[in-house]
C-alpha positions, 0 to 999 in steps of 0.5 A: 203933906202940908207942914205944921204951924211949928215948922212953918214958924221955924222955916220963916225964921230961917228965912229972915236969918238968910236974908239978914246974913245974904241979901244978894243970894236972896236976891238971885234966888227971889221966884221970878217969872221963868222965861220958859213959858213964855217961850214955850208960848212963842212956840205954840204960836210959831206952830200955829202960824206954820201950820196954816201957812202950811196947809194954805200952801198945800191947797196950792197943789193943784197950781203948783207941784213946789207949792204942794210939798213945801207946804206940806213941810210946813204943816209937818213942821208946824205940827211936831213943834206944837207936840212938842211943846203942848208936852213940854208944858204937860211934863213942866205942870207934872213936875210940880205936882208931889209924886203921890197925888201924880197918876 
């Protein structure tokens, strides 16, 4: 629910007061850009690149048994830390959506 021009006057006014009376906790407290994306994209990347070292690695089976099963690793490996990131980032744009528009 959007708020009203009333409230939005007043919230501003108690944001200019706060930043008089504490300008270092408005500093802390300024939005930055969250670490946690862009980890959560360093993830994503190191999955992509287990995965297919992993499959190229399974292909290599047919020369070799070690191959096969590390590369077979590998891919498992790559593709539960994908998942796991793919719904870290699902759940994170959730949390940012109020509850009464979730489904």
């Amino acid at each position: 629910m959007p708020l009203s021009e009333h409230e939005e006057r007043i919230l501003a006014e108690i944001e200019r007061q706060l930043a008089a009376e504490d300008p270092r906790f408005v500093a802390r407290t300024r939005k930055r850009k969250r670490p946690a994306r862009s980890s959560r994209t360093l993830r994503l990347r190191v999955a992509v690149v287990l995965a297919v070292i992993g499959f190229f690695s399974l292909l290599g089976l047919v020369s070799h048994i070690a191959f096969g099963v590390a590369g077979m690793v590998l891919l498992l490996a790559g593709l539960v830390l994908g998942a796991t990131a793919l719904r870290e980032g699902v759940e994170e744009s959730r949390a940012h959506v109020p509850p009464d528009e979730q489904r």
